[in-house]
C-alpha positions in Angstrom: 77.8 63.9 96.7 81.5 62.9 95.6 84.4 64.3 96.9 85.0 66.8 93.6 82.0 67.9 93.6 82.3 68.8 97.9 85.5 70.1 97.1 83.9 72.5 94.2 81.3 73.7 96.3 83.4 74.7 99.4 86.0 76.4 97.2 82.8 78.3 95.9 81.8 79.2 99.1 85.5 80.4 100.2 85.4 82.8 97.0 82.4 84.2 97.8 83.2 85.0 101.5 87.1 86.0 99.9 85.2 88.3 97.3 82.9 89.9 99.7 85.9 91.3 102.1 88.2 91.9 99.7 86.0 93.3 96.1 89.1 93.8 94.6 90.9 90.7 94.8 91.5 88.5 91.7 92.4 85.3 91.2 96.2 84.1 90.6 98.0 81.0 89.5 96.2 77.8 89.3 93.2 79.1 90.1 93.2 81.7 87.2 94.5 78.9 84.5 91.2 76.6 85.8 89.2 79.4 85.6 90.0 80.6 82.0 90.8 77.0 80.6 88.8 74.5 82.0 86.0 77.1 83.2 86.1 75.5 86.5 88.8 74.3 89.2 91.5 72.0 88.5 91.2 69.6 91.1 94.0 66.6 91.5 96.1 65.8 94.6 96.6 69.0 96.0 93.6 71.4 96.1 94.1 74.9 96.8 93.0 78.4 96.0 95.5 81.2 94.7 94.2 84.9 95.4 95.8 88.3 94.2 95.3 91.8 95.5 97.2 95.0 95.0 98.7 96.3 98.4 96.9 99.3 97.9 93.4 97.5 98.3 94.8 95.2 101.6 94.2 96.1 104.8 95.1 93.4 107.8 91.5 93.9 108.8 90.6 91.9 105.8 92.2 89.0 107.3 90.7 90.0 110.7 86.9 89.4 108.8 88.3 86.3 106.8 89.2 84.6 110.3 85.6 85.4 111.8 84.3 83.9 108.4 85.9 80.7 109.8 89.3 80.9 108.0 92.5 79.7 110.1 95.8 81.2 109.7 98.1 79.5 108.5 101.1 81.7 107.9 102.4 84.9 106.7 105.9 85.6 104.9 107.4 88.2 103.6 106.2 91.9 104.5 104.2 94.2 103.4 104.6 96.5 100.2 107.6 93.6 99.9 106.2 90.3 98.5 103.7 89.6 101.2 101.8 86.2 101.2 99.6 85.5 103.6 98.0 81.7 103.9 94.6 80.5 105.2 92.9 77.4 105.5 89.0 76.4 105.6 87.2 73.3 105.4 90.5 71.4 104.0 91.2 74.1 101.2 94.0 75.8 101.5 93.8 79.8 100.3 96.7 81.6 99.6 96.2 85.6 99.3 99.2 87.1 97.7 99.6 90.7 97.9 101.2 92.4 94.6 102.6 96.5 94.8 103.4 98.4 91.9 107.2 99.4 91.2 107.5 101.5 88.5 106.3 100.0 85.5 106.0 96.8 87.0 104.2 94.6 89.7 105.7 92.6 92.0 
């Protein structure tokens, strides 16, 4: 198997576990554009995985499950309900779960 393709596969695998704790996540960013445009990932240099979830469907124990699932953690910034990013890493692929909260008439 090529590296690609092993790449593919364990980004597959992260989605799955990602979409099982969290249903209502979506994907963000590069992820999404690979997704709708190439209807598959964009791989090059740097490989990762871009995830979105309103704040109102986080909870930390997500992350809790995700780190049983084998994820490490990486790093958090910001603060919740405030731009919150939280980082994770699993079998070389970086995943990056950015939390979005509504304002008004817009999402941050």
């Amino acid at each position: 198997m090529d590296k690609e393709t092993e790449l593919k596969e364990k980004a597959l695998a992260i989605l799955t576990d990602v979409s099982a704790v969290m249903p209502k996540s979506f994907l963000i960013l590069g992820t999404a554009l690979g997704a709708v445009r190439e209807k598959d990932f964009i791989v090059n240099g740097m490989f990762d995985i871009d995830i979105g979830v309103m704040s109102e469907d986080f909870e930390w124990r997500h992350i809790t499950e995700l780190i049983r699932k084998g994820f490490d953690l990486r790093l958090v910034l910001g603060k919740r309900n405030y731009g919150m990013s939280v980082h994770l890493t699993r079998d070389d692929i970086h995943t990056d779960i950015l939390i979005f909260y509504p304002d008004e008439h817009k999402v941050w």
